[in-house]
C-alpha positions in Angstrom: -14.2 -25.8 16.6 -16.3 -25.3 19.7 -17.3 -21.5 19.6 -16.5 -20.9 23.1 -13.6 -22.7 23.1 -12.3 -21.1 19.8 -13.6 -17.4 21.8 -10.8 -18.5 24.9 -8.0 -19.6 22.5 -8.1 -16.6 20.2 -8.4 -14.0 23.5 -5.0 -16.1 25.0 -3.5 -16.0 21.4 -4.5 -11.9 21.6 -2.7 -12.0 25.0 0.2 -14.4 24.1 1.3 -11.5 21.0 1.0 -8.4 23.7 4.1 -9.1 25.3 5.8 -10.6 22.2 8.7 -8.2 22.0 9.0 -8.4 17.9 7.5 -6.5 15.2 4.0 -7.4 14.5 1.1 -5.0 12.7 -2.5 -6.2 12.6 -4.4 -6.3 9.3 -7.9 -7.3 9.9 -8.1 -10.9 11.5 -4.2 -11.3 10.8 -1.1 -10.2 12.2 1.9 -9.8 10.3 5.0 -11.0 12.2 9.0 -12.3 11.2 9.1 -15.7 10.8 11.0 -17.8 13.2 11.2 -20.9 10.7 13.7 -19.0 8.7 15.7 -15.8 8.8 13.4 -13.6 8.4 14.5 -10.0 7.4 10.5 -8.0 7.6 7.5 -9.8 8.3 6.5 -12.8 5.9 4.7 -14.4 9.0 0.5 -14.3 8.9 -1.1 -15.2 12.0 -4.6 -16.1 11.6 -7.1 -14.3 14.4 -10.3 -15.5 13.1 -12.6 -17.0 15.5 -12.3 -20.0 12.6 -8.7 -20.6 12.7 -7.0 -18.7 15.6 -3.3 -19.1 15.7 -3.1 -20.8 12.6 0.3 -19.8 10.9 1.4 -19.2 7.3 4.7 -17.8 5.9 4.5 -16.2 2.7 8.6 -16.2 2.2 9.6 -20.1 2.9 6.2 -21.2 2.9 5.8 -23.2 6.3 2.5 -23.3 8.0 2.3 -24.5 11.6 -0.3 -24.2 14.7 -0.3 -21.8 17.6 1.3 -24.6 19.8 4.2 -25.0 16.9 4.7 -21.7 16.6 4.6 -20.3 20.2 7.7 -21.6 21.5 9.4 -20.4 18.6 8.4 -17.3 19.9 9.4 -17.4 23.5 5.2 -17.5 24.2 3.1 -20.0 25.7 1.4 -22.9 23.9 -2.5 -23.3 24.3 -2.5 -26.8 24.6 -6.0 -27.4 24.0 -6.8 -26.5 27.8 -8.1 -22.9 29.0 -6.4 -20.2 29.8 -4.1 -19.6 33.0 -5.5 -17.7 35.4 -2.2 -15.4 35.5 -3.0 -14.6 31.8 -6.7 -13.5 32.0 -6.7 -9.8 33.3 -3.9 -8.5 33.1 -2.9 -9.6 29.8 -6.1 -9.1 27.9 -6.0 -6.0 29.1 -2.7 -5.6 27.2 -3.8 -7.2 24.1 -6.4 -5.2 23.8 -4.9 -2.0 24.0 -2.4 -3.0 21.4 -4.9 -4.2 18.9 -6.9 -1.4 19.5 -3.7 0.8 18.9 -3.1 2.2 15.4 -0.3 4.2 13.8 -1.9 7.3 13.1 -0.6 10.2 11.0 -0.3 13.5 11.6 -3.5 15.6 11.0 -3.1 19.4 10.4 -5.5 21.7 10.1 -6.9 22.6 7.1 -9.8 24.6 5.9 -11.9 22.7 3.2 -14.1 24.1 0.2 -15.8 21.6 -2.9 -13.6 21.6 -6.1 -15.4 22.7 -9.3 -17.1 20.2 -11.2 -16.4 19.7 -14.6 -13.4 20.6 -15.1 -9.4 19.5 -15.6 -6.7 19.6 -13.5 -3.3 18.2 -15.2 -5.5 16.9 -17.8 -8.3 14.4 -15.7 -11.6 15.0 -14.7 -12.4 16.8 -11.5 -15.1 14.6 -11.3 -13.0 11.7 -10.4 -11.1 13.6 -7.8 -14.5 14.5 -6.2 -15.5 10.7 -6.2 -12.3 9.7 -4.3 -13.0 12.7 -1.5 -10.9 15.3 -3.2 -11.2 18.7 -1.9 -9.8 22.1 -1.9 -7.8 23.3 1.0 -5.8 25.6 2.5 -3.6 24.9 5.9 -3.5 26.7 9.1 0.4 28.2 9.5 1.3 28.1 13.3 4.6 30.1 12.6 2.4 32.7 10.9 -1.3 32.6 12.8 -2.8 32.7 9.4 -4.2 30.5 6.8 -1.9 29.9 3.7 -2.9 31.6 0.4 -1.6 28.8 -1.6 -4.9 26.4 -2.3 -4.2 22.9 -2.8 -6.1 19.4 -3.7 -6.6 17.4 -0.6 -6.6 13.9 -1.0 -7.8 11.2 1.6 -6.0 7.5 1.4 -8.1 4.5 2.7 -7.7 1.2 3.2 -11.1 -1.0 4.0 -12.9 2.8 4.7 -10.3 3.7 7.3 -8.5 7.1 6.6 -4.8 5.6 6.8 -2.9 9.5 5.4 -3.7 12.1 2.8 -2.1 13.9 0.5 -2.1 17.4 -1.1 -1.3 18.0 -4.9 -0.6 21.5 -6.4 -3.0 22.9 -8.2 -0.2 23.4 -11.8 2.5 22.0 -11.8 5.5 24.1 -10.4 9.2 24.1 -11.3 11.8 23.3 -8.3 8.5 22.5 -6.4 7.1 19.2 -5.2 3.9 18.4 -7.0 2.5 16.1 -4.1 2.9 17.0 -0.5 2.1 13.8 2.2 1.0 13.2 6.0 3.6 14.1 7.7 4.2 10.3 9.7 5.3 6.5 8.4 1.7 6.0 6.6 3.5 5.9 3.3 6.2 3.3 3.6 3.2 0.9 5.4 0.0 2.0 4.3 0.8 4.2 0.9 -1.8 2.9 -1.9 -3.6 5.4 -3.8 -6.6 4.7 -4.5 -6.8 1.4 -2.6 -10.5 0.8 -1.3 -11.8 2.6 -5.2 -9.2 0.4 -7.1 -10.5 -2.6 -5.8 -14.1 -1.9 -5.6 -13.3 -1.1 -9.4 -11.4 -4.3 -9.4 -14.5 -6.8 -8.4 -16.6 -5.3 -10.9 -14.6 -6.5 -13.9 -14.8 -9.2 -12.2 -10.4 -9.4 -11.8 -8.1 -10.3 -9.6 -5.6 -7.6 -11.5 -4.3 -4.6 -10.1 -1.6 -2.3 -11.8 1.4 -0.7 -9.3 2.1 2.6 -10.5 4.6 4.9 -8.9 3.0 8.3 -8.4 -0.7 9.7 -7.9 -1.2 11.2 -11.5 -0.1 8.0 -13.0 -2.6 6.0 -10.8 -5.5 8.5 -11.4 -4.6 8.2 -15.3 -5.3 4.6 -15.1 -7.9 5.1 -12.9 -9.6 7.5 -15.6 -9.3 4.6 -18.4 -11.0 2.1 -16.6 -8.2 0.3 -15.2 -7.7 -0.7 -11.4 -4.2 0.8 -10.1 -2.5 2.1 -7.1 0.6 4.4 -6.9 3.6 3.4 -4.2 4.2 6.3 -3.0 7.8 6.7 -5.2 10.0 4.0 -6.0 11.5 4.2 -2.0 8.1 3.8 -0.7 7.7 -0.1 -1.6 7.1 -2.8 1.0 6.3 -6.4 1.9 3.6 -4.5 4.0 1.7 -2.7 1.1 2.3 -5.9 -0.8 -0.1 -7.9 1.8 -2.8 -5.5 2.0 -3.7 -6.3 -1.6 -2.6 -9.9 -1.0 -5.7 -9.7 1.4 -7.8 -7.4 -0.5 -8.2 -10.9 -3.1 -5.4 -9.7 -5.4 -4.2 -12.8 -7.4 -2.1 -11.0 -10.4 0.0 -7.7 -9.7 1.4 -5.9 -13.0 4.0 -3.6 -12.3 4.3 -0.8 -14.6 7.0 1.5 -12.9 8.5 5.0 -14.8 10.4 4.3 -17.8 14.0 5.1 -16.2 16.4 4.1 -14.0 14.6 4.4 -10.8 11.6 3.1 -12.6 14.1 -0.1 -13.6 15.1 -0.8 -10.0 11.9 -0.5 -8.6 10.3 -2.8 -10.7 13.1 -5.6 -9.8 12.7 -4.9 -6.1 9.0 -5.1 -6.1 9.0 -8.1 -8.2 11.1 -10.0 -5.7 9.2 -8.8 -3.2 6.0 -9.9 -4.6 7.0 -13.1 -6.5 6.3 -15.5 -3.3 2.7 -13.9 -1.8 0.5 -13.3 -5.9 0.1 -15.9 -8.7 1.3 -14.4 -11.1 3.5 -11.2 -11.3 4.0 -9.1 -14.4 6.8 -6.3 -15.2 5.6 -4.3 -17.7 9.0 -2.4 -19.4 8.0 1.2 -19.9 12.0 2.0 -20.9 12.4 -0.9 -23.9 8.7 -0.4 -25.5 8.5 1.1 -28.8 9.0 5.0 -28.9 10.6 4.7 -25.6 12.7 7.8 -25.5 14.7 5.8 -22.7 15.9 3.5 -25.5 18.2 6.3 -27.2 20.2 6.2 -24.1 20.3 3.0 -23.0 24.1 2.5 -24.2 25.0 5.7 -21.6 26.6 5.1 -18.5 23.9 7.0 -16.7 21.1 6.9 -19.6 18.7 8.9 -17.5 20.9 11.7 -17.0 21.7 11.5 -20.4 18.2 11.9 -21.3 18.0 15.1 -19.2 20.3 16.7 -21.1 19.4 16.8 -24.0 16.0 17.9 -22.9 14.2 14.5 -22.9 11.8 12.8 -20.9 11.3 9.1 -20.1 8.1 7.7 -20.3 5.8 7.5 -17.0 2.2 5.8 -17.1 0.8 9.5 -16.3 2.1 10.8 -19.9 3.1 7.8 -22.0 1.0 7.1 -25.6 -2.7 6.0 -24.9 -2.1 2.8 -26.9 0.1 1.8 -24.3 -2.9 1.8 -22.0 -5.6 0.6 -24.1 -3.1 -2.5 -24.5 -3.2 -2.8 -20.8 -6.7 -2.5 -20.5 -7.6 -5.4 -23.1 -5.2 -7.6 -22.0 -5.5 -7.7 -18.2 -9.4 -6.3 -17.8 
């Protein structure tokens, strides 16, 4: 395609999608919108906006592709036609596209006072090293209500996707009964943009030379993996998944995603949901069953009504990747990396 011509169709495309009135988020040189070949119920649509392909379609649910000049009247917008632009659409809109695509849904930043954590040492049984290498510091945060900084430190960590600073986090330095052990961003970050460690999981990813990544639910149990050599993210919790999260790794080059939720209930019904979810967009999709591997204390209970609860009771807990047997991850290891 003519680069100047391609230039012209992608800035009407960019203009077209500012005053589409239906949800759409930008990742990169695509935008993720609902499909209008089927019913659609979140975004399955990718919408190329490479200078290479502009407008070129792909659903990732019912698996239709299509060009801009299919696709736009399905969308109430304007073909392109293979002619330039209309004049009515050259200031005004562009103007609009561009504010939109420059846009981004930011979380909320508080304000914090930072100091290096110790090297060397443990927290929770890792290496403070490794929180250092992911930008791991100690902080303490500003209290409005109070006009004071808190007394309670905590470890401040930054989540990034393709070096952009999408949330944080803070974990306590022990763990605490009654007490949260991770507190996020305050904003939506998490349900869209909640991976942790993205950009170091696949950087560690391409240099096994995989296209494996592990889903994990929370940040020790991703940093445990982490620690072992193994590329993995955490959701967020088991309410955090969505197609969303799913497509940043689709685009990041991930081609196999092994789920390996907690080994109870939640842990169950997470791994089903993200499993449907991911089935249509990876090549391969693998649910690793933390609650029916050998040892699993989860197993005792199974015949209960509400085996999780049952487990609580009598003063047992079900396996999570951040505490289950280390064979379980050197089995992981050789057989995926």
């Amino acid at each position: 395609m003519d680069a100047v011509f391609a230039v012209k169709k992608l800035d009407f495309i960019k203009a077209q999608l500012a005053t589409y009135g239906g949800e759409k988020k930008e990742y990169g040189e695509r935008v993720m919108i609902r499909c209008p070949f089927h019913n659609d119920g979140t975004p399955s649509g990718s919408l190329s906006l490479s200078q290479t392909w502009p407008g070129s379609f792909r659903c990732y649910a019912c698996g239709t592709k299509a060009s801009w000049d299919e696709l736009a009247p399905k969308l109430q917008l304007q073909p392109f036609k293979r002619g330039e632009p209309k004049e009515e659409y050259a200031v005004d809109l562009v103007a609009a596209a561009t504010q939109y695509f420059e846009a981004r849904e930011n979380f909320r930043r508080d304000k914090f006072k930072f100091s290096p954590i110790p090297k060397n040492k443990k927290w929770r049984g890792l290496s403070t090293n490794l929180l250092i290498e992911l930008g791991g510091q100690l902080c303490v945060k500003w209290s409005e209500g109070y006009q004071r900084w808190s007394s309670t430190k905590f470890i401040h960590l930054p989540v990034s996707i393709n070096d952009e600073q999408v949330g944080f986090f803070r974990a306590r330095m022990k763990k605490e009964k009654d007490q949260p052990s991770y507190l996020n961003a305050a904003g939506k970050w998490s349900r869209t943009h909640g991976l942790f460690p993205f950009d170091y999981s696949i950087q560690m990813m391409k240099a096994l030379n995989s296209k494996s990544v592990v889903l994990v639910e929370g940040q020790r149990d991703a940093l445990r993996l982490v620690a072992n050599g193994i590329p993995a993210m955490c959701i967020f919790g088991t309410q955090s998944i969505s197609t969303k999260k799913l497509q940043h790794l689709e685009l990041a080059g991930v081609k196999r995603l092994v789920i390996l939720m907690d080994g109870d209930e939640a842990g169950i019904n997470a791994s089903l949901k993200i499993e449907e979810l991911a089935n249509p967009m990876f090549d391969d999709v693998r649910v690793l069953k933390l609650w029916n591997m050998k040892g699993s204390p989860y197993r005792e209970f199974s015949e209960y009504e509400d085996p999780t609860k049952a487990a609580k009771e009598a003063g047992v807990d079900p396996w999570d990747p951040g505490d289950c047997p280390q064979r379980i991850l050197d089995r992981i290891k050789a057989q995926y990396f």
